[in-house]
PDB file of the backbone (N, CA, C, O) and the ligand in Angstrom, with CONECT records:
HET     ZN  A 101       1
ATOM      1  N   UNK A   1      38.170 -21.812 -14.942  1.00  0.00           N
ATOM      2  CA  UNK A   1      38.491 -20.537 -14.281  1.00  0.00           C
ATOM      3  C   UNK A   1      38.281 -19.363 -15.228  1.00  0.00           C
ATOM      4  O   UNK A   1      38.644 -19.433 -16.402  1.00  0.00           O
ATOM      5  N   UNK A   2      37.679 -18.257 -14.702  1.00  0.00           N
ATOM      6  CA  UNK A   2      37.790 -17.068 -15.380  1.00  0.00           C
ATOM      7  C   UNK A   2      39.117 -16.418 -15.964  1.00  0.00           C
ATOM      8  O   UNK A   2      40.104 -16.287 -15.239  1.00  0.00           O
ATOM      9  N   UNK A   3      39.117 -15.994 -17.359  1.00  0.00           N
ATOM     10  CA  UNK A   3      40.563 -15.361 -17.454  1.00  0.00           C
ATOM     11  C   UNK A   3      40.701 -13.939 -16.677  1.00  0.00           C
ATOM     12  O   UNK A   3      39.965 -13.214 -16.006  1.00  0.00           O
ATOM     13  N   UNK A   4      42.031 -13.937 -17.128  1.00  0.00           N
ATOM     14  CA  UNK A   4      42.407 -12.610 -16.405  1.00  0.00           C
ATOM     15  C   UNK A   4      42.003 -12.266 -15.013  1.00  0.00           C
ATOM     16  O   UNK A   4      42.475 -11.207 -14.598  1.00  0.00           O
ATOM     17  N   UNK A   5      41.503 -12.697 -14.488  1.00  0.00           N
ATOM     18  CA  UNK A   5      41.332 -12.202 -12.697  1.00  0.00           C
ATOM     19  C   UNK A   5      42.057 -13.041 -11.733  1.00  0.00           C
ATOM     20  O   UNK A   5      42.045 -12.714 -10.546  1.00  0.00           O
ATOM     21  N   UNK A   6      42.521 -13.815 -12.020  1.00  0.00           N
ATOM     22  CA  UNK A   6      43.292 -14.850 -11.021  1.00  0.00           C
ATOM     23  C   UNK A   6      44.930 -14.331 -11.064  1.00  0.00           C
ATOM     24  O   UNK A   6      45.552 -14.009 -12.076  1.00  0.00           O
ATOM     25  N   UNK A   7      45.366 -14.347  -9.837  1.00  0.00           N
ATOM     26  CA  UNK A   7      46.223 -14.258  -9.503  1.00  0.00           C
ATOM     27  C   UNK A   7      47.408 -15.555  -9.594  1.00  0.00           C
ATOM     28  O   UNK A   7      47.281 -16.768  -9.431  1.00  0.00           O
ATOM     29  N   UNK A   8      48.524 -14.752  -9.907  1.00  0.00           N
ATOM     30  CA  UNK A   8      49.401 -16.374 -10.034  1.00  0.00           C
ATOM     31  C   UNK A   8      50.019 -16.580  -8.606  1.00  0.00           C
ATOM     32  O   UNK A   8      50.348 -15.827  -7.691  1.00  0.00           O
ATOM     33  N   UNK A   9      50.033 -18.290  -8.879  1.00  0.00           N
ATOM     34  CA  UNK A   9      49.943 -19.010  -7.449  1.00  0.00           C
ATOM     35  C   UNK A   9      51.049 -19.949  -7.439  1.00  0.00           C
ATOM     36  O   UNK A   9      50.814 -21.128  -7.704  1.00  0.00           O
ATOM     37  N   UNK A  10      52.132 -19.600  -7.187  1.00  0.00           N
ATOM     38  CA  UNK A  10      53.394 -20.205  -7.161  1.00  0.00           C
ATOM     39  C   UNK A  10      53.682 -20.922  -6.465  1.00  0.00           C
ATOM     40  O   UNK A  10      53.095 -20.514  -5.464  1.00  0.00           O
ATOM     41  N   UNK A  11      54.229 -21.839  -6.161  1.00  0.00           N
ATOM     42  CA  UNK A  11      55.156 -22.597  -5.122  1.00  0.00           C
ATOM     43  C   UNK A  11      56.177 -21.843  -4.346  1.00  0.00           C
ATOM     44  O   UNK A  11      57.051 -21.502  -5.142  1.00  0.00           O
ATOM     45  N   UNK A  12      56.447 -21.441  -3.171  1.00  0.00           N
ATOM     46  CA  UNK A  12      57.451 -20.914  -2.809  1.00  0.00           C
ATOM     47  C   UNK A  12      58.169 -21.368  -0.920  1.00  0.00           C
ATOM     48  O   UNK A  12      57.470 -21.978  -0.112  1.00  0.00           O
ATOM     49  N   UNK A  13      59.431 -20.957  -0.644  1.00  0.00           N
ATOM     50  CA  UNK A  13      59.805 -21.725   0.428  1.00  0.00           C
ATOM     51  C   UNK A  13      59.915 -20.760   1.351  1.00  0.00           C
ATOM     52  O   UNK A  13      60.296 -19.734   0.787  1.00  0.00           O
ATOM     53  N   UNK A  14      59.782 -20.619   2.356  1.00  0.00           N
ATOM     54  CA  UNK A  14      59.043 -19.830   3.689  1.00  0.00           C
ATOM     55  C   UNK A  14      60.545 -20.422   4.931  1.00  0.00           C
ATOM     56  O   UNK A  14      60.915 -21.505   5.384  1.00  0.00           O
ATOM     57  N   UNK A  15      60.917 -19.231   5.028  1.00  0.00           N
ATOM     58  CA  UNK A  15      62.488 -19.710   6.440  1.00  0.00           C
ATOM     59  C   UNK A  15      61.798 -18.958   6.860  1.00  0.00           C
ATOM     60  O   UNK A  15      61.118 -18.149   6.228  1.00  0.00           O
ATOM     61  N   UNK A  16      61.896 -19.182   8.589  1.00  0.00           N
ATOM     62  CA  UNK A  16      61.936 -18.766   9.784  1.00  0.00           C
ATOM     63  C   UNK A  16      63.175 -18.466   9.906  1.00  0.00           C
ATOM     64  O   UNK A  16      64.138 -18.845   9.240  1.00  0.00           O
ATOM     65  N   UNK A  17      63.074 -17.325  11.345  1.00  0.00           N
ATOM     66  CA  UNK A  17      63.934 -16.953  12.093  1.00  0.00           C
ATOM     67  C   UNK A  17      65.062 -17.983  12.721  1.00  0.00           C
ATOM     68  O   UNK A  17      66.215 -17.580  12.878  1.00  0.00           O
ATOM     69  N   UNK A  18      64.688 -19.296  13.066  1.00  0.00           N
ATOM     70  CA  UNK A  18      64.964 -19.787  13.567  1.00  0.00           C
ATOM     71  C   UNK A  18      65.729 -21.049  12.881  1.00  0.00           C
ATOM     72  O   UNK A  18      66.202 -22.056  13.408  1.00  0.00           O
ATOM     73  N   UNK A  19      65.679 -20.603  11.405  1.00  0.00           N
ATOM     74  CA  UNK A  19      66.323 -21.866  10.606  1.00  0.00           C
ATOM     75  C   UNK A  19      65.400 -22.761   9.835  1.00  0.00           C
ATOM     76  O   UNK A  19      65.568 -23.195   8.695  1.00  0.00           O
ATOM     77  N   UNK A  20      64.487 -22.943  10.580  1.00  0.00           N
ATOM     78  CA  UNK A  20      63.483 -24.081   9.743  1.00  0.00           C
ATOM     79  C   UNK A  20      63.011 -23.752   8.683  1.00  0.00           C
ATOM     80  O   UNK A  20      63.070 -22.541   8.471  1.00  0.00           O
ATOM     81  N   UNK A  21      62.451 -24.495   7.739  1.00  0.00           N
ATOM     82  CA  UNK A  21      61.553 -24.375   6.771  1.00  0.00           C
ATOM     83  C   UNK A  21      61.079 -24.923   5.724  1.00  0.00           C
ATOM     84  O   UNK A  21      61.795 -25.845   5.332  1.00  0.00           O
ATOM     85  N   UNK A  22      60.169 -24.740   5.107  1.00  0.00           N
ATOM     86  CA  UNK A  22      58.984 -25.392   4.432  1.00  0.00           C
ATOM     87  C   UNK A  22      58.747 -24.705   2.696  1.00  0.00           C
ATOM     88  O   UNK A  22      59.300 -23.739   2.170  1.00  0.00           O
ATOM     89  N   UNK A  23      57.822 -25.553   2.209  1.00  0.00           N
ATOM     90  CA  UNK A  23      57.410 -25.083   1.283  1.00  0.00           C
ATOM     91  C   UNK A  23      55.572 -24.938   1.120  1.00  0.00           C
ATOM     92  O   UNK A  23      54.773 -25.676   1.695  1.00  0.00           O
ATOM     93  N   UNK A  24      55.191 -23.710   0.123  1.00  0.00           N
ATOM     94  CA  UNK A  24      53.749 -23.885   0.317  1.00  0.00           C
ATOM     95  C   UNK A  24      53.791 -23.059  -1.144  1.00  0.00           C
ATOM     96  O   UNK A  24      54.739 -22.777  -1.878  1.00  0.00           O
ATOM     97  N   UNK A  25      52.441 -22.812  -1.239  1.00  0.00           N
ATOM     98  CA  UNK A  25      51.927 -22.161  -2.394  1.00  0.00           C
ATOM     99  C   UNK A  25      51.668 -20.873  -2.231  1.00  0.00           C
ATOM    100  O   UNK A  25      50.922 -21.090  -1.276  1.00  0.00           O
ATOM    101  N   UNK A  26      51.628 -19.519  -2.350  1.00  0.00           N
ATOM    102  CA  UNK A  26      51.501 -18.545  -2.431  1.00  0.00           C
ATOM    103  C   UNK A  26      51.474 -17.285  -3.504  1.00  0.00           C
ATOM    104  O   UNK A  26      52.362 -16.996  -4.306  1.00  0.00           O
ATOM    105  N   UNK A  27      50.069 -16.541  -3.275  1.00  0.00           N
ATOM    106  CA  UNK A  27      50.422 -15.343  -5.159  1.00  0.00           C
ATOM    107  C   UNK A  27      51.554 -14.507  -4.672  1.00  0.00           C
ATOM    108  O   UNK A  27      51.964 -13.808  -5.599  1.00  0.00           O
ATOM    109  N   UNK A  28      52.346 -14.276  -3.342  1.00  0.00           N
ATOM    110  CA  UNK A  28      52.876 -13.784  -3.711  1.00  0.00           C
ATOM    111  C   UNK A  28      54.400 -14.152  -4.693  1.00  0.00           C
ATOM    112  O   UNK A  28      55.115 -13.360  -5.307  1.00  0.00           O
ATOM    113  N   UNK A  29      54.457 -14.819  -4.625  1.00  0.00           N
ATOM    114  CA  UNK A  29      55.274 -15.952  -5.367  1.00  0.00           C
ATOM    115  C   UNK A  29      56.552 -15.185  -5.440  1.00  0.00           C
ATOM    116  O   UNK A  29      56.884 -14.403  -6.332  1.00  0.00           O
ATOM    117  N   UNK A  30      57.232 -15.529  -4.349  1.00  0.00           N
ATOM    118  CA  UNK A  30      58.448 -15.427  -4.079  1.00  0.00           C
ATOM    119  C   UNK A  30      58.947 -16.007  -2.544  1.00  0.00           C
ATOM    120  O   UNK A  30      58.312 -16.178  -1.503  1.00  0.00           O
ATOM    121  N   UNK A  31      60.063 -16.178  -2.820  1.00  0.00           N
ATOM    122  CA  UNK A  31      60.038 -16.996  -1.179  1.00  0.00           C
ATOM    123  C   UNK A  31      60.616 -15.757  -0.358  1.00  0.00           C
ATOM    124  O   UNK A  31      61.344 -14.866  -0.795  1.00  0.00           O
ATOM    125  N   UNK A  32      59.957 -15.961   1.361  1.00  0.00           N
ATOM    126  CA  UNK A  32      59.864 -14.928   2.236  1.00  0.00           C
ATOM    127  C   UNK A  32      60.599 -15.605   3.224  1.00  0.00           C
ATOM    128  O   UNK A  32      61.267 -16.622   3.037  1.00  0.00           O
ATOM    129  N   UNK A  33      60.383 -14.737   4.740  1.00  0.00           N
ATOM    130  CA  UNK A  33      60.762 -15.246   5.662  1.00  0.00           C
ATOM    131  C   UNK A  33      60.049 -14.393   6.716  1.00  0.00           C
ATOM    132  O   UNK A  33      59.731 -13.204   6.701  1.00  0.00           O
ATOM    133  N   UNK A  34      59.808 -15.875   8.131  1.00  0.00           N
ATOM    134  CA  UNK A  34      58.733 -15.070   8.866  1.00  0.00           C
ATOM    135  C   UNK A  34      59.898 -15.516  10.129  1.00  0.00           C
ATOM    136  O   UNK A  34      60.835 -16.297   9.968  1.00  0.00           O
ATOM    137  N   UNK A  35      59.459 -14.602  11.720  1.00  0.00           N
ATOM    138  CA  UNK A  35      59.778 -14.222  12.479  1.00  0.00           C
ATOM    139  C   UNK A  35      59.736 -15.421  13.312  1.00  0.00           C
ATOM    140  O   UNK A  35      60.607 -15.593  14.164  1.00  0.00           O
ATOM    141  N   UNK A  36      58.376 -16.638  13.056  1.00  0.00           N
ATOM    142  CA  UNK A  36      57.767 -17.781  13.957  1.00  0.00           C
ATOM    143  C   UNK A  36      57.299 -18.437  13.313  1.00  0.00           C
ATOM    144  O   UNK A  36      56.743 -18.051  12.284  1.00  0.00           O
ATOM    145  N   UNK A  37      57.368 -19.948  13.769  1.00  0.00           N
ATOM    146  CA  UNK A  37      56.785 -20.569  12.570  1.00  0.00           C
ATOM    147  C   UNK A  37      56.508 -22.141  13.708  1.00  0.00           C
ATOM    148  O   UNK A  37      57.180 -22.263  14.732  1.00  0.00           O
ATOM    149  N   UNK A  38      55.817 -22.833  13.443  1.00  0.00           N
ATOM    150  CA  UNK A  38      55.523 -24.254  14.139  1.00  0.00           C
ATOM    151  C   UNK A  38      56.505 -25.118  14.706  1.00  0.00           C
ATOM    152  O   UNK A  38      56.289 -26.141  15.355  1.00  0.00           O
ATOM    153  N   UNK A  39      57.436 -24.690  14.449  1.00  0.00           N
ATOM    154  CA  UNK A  39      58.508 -25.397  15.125  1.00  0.00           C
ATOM    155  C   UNK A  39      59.039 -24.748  16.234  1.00  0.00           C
ATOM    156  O   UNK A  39      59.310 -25.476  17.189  1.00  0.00           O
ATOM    157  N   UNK A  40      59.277 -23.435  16.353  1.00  0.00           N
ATOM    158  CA  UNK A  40      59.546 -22.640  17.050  1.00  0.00           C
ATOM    159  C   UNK A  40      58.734 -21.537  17.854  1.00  0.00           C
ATOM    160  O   UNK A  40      59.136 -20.453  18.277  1.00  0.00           O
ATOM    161  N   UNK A  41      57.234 -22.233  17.961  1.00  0.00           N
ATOM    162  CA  UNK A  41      55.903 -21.450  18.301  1.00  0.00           C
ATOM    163  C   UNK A  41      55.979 -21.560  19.756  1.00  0.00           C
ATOM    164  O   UNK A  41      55.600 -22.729  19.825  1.00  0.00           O
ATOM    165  N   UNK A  42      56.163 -21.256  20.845  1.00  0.00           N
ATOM    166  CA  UNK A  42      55.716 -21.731  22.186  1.00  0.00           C
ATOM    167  C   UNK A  42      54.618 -22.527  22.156  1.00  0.00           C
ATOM    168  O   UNK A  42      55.008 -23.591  22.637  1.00  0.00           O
ATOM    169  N   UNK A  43      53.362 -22.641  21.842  1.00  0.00           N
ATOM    170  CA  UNK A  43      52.371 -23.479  21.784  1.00  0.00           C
ATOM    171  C   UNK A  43      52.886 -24.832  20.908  1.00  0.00           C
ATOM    172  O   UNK A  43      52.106 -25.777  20.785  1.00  0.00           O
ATOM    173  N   UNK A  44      54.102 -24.878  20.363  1.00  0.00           N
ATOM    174  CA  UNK A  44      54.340 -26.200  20.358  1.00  0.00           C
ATOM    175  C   UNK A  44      55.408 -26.731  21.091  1.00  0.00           C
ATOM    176  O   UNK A  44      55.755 -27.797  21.600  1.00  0.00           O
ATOM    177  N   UNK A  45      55.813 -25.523  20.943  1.00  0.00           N
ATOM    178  CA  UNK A  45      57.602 -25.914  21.914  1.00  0.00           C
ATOM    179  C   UNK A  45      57.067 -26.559  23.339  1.00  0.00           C
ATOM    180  O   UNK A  45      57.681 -27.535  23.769  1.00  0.00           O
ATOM    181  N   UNK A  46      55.935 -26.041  24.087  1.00  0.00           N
ATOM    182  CA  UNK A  46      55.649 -25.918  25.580  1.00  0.00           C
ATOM    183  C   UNK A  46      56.426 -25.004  25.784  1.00  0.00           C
ATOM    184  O   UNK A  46      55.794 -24.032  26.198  1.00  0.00           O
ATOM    185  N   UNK A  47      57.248 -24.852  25.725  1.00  0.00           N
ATOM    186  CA  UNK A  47      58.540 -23.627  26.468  1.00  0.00           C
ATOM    187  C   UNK A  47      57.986 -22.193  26.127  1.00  0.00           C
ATOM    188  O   UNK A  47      57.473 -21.678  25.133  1.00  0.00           O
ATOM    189  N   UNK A  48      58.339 -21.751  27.477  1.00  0.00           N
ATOM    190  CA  UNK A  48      58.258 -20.286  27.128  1.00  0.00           C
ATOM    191  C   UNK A  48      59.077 -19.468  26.822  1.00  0.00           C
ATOM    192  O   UNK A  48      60.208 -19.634  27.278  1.00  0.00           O
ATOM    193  N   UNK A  49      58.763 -18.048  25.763  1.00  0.00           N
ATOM    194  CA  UNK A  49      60.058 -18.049  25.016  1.00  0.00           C
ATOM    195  C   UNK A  49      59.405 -16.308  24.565  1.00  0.00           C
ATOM    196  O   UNK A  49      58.384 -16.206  23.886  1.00  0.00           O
ATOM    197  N   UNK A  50      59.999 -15.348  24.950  1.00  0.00           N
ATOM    198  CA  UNK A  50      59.893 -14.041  24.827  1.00  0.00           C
ATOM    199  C   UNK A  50      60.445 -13.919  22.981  1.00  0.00           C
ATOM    200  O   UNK A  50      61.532 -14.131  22.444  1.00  0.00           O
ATOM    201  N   UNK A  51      58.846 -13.398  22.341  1.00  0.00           N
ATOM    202  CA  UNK A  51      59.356 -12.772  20.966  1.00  0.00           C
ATOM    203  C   UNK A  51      59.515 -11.581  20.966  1.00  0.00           C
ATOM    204  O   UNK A  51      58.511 -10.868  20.931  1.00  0.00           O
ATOM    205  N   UNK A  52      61.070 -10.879  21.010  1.00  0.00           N
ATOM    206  CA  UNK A  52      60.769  -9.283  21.438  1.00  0.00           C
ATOM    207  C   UNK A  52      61.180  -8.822  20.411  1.00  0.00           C
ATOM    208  O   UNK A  52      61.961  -9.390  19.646  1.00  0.00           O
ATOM    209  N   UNK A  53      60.504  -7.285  20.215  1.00  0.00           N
ATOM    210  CA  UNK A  53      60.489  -6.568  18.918  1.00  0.00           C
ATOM    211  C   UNK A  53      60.954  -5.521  19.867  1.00  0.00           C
ATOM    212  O   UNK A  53      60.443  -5.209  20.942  1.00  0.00           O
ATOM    213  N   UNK A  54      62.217  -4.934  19.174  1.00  0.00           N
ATOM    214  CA  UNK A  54      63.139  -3.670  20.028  1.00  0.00           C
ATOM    215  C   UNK A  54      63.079  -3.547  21.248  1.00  0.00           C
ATOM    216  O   UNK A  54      63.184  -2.373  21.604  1.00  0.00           O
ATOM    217  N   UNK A  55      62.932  -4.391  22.183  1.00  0.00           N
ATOM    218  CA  UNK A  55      63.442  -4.593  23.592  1.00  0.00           C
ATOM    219  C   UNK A  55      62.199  -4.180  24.462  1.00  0.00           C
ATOM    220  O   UNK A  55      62.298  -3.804  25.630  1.00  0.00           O
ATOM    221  N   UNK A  56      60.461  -4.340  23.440  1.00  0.00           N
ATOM    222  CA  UNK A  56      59.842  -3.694  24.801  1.00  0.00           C
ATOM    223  C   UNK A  56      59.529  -5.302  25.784  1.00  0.00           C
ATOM    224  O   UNK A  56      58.553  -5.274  26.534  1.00  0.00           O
ATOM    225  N   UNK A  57      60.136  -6.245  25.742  1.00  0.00           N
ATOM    226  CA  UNK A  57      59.851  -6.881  27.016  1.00  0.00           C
ATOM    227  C   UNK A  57      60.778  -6.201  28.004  1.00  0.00           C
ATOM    228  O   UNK A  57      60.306  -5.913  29.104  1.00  0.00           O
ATOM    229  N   UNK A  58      62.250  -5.864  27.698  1.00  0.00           N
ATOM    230  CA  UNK A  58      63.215  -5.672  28.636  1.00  0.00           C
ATOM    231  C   UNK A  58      62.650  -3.650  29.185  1.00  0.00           C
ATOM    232  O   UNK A  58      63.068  -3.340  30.300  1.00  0.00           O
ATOM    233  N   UNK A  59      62.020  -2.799  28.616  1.00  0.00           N
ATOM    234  CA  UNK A  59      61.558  -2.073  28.585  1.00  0.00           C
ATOM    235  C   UNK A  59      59.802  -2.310  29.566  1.00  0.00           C
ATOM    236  O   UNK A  59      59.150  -1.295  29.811  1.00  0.00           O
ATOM    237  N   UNK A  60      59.414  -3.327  29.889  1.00  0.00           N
ATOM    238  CA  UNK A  60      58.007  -3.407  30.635  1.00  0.00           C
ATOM    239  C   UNK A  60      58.538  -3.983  32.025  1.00  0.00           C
ATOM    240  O   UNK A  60      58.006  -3.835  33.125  1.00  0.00           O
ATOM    241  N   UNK A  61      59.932  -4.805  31.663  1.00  0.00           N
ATOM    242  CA  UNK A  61      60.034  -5.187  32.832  1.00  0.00           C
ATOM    243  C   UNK A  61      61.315  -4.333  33.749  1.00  0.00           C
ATOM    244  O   UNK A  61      61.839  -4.683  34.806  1.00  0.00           O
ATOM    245  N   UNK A  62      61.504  -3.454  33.148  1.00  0.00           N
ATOM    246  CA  UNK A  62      62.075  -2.224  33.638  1.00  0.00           C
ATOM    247  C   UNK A  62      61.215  -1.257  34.354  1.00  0.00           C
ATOM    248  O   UNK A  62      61.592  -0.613  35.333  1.00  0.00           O
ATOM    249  N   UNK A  63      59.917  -1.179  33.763  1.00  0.00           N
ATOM    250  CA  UNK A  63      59.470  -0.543  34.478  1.00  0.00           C
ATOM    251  C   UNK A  63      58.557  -1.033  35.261  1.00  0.00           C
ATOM    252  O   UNK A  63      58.209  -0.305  36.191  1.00  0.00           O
ATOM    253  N   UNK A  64      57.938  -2.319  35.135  1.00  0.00           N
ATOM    254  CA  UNK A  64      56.925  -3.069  35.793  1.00  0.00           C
ATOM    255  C   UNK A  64      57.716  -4.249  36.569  1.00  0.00           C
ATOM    256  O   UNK A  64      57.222  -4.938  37.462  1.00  0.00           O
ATOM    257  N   UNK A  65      59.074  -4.359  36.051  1.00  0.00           N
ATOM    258  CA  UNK A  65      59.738  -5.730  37.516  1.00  0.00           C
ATOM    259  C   UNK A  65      59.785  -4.990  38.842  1.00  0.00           C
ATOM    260  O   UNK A  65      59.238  -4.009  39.345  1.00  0.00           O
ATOM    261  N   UNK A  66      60.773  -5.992  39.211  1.00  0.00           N
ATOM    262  CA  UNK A  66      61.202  -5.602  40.535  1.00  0.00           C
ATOM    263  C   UNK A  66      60.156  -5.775  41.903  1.00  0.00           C
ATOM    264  O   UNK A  66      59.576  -6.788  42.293  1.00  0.00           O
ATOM    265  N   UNK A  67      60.151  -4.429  42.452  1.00  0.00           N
ATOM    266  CA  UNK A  67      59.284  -3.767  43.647  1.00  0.00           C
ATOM    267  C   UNK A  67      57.467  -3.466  42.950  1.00  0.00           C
ATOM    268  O   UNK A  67      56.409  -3.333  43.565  1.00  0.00           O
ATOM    269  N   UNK A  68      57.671  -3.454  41.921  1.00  0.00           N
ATOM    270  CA  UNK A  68      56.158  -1.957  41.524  1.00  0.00           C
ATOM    271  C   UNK A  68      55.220  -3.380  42.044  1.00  0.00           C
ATOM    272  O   UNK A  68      54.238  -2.989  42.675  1.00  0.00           O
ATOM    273  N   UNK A  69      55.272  -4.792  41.949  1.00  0.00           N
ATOM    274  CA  UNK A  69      53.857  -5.517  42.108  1.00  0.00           C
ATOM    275  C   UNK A  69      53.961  -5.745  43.541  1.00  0.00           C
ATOM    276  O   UNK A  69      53.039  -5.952  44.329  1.00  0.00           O
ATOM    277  N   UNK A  70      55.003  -5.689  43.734  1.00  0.00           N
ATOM    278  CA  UNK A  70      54.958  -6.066  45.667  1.00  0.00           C
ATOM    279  C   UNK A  70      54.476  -4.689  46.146  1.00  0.00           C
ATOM    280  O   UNK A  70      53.496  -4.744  46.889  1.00  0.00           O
ATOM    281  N   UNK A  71      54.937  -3.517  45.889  1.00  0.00           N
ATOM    282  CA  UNK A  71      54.137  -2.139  46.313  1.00  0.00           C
ATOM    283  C   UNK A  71      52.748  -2.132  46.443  1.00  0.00           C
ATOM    284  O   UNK A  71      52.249  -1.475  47.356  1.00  0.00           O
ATOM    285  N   UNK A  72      51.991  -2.815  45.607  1.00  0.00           N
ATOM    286  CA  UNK A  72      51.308  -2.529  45.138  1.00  0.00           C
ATOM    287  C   UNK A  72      50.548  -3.683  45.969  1.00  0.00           C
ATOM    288  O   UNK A  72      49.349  -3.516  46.190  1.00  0.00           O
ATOM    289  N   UNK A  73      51.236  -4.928  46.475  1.00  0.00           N
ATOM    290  CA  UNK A  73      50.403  -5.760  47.287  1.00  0.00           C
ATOM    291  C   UNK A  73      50.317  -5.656  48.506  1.00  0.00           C
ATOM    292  O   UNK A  73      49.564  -6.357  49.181  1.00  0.00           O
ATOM    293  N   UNK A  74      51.018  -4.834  48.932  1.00  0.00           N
ATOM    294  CA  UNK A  74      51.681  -4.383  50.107  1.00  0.00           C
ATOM    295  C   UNK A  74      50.624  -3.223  50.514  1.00  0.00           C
ATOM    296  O   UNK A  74      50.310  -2.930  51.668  1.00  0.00           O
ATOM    297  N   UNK A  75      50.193  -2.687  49.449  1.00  0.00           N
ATOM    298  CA  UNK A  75      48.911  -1.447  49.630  1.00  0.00           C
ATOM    299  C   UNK A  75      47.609  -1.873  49.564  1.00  0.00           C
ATOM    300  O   UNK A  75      46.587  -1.207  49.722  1.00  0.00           O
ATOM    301  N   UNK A  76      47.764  -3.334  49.257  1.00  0.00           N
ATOM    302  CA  UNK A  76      46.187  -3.459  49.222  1.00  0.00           C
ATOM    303  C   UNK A  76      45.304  -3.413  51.281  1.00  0.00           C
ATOM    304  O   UNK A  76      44.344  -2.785  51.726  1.00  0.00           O
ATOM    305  N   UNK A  77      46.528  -4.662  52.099  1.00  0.00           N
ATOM    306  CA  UNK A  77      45.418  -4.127  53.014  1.00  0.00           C
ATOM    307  C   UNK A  77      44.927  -2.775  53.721  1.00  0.00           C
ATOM    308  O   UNK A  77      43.799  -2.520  54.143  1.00  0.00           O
ATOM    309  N   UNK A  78      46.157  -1.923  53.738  1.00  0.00           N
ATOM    310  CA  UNK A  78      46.571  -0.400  54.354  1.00  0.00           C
ATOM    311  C   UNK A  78      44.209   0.097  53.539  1.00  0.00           C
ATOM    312  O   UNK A  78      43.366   0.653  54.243  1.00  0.00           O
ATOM    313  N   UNK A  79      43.995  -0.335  52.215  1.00  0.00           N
ATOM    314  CA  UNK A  79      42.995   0.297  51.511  1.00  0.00           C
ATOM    315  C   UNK A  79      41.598  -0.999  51.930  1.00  0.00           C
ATOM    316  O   UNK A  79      40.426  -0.924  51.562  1.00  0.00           O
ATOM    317  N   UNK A  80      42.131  -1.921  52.644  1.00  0.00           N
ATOM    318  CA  UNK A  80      40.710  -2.528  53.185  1.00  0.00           C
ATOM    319  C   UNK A  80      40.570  -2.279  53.793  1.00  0.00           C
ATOM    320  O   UNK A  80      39.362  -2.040  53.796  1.00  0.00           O
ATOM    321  N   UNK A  81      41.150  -1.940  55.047  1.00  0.00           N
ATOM    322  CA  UNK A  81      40.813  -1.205  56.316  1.00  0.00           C
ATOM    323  C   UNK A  81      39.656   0.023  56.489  1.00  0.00           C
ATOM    324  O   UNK A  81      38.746  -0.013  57.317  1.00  0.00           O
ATOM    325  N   UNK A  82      39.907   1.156  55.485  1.00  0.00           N
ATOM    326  CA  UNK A  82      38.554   1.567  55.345  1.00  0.00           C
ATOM    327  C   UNK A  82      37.235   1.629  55.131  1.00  0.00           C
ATOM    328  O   UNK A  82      36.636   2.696  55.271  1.00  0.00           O
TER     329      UNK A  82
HETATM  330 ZN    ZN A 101      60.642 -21.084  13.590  1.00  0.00          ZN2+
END
């Protein structure tokens, strides 16, 4: 290896949100913590599972639940007719 240009590459342990966790190698070499991680991924869980960051799911479906998609299906034939 070349000197001096390499970055140091530590061992470090990685928690999730959710409790789990692992170890891996990383320069940033310190242990972190992430939000999602393979245990708790929907694509492994199968389950579906809202990751919300300051409430914009409860914020889309405030303004997009309810009535707004039935309105809106409800208008489609009234606009084939013409
Ligand atoms: Zn997790």
């Amino acid at each position: 290896m070349k000197d001096k240009i390499h970055p140091k590459y530590a061992e470090v342990t990685v928690t999730c949100a959710c409790g789990a966790s692992f170890k891996t190698r990383s320069t940033l070499c310190k242990d972190y913590q992430v939000d999602i991680c393979s245990v708790c991924h929907p694509f492994y869980t199968g389950k579906q599972k809202f990751v919300d960051t300051a409430g914009r799911v409860e914020k889309f479906q405030k303004k997009f639940g309810g009535q707004y998609f039935k309105k809106a299906e409800a208008a489609k034939p009234a606009a084939a007719k013409k």
